[in-house]
C-alpha positions in Angstrom: 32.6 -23.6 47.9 35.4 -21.1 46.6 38.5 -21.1 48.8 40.3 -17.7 48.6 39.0 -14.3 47.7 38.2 -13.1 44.3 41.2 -13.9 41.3 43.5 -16.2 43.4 41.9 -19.2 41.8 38.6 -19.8 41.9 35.9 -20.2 38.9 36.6 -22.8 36.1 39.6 -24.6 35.0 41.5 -23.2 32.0 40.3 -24.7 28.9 42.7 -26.5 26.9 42.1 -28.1 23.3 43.6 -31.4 22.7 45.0 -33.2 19.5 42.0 -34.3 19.2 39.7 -31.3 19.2 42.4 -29.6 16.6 41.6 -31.8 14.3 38.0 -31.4 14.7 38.5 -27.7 14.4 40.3 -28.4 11.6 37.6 -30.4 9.5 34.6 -28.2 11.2 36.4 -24.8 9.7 35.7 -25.9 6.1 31.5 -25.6 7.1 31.1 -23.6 10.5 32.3 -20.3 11.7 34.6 -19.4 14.9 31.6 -18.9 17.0 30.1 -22.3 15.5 32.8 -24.1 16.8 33.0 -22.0 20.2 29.1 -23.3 20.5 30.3 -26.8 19.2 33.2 -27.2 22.1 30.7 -25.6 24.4 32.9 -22.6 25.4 31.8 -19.2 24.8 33.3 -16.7 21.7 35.8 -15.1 24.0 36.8 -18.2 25.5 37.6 -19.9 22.0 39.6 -16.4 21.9 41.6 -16.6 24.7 42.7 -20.2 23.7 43.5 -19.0 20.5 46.2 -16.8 22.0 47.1 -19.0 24.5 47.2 -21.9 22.0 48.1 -20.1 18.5 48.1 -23.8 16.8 44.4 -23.6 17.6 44.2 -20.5 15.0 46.8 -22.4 13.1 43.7 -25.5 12.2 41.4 -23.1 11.9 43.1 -21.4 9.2 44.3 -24.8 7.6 41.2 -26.3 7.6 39.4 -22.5 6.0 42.2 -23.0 3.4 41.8 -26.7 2.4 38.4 -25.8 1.5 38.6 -22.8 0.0 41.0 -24.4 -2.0 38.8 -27.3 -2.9 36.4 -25.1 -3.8 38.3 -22.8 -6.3 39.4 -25.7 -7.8 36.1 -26.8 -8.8 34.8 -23.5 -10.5 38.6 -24.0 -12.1 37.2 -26.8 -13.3 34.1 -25.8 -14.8 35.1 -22.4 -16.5 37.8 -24.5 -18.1 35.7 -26.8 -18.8 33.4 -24.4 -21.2 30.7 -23.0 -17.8 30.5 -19.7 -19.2 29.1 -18.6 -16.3 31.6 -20.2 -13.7 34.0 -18.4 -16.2 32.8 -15.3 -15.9 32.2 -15.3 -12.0 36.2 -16.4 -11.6 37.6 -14.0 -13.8 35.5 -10.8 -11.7 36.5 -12.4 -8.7 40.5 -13.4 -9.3 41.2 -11.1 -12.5 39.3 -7.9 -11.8 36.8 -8.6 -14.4 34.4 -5.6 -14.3 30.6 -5.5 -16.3 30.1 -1.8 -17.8 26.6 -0.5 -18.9 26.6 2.2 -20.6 23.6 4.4 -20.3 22.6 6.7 -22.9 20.4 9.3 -21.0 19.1 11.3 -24.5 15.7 10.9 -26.2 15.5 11.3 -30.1 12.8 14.3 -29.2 15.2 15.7 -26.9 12.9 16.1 -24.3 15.0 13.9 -22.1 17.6 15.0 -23.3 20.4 16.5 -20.0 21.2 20.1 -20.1 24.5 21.8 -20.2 25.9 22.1 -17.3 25.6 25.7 -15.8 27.1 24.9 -13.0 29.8 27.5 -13.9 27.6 30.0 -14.9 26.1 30.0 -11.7 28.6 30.0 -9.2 30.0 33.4 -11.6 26.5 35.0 -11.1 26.4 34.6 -6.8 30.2 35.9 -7.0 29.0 39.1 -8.7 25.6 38.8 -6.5 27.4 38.9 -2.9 30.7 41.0 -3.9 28.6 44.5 -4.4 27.0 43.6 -0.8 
């Protein structure tokens, strides 16, 4: 039974991480999210929250481990577009070099019966000027 009212110290324990569970949260950031791991220490999200704020080296292995494979990772499709992958080339170069792929779309017909109009958009807005000013 709870000794005390409600807020002077009753519920659970605080939840601390060890050295131990750093590193794991370390190697499991590479492969699982921050609610993955909440599940995977068997706290709730806003629990793994709090002890991130309360335990900012907690967000610190996170963020290391997230790097370290990211890193790994990058390195790799290096690797291959240098390497002669077109395709990994191509995919690195939008990604880290702002590489953008351009159609252009030509929207005529050689009949000309798809041919766009001119636009009359100025034409119009003149003609409802002098429409509505006589009224």
């Amino acid at each position: 039974m709870k000794n005390g009212r409600q807020g002077e110290g009753g519920g659970n324990p605080m939840k601390v991480i060890t050295d131990d569970q750093l590193d794991q949260i370390e190697k499991l950031a590479s492969v699982l999210s921050k609610q993955q791991i909440a599940d995977y220490l068997c706290v709730g999200r806003t629990t793994f929250y709090d002890i991130e704020q309360r335990q900012p080296e907690v967000l610190e292995h996170y963020n290391r481990g997230k790097s370290k494979a990211i890193g790994s990772v990058a390195q790799g499709l290096l690797q291959k577009a240098q390497s002669g992958d077109t395709q990994s080339a191509i995919f690195y170069l939008k990604t880290q070099a702002g590489w953008k792929e351009k159609q252009d779309i030509n929207h005529t017909s050689d009949d000309g019966s798809m041919t766009p109009k001119e636009n009359n958009s100025d034409l119009i807005t003149e003609a409802l000027k002098a429409k509505y000013a006589n009224k």
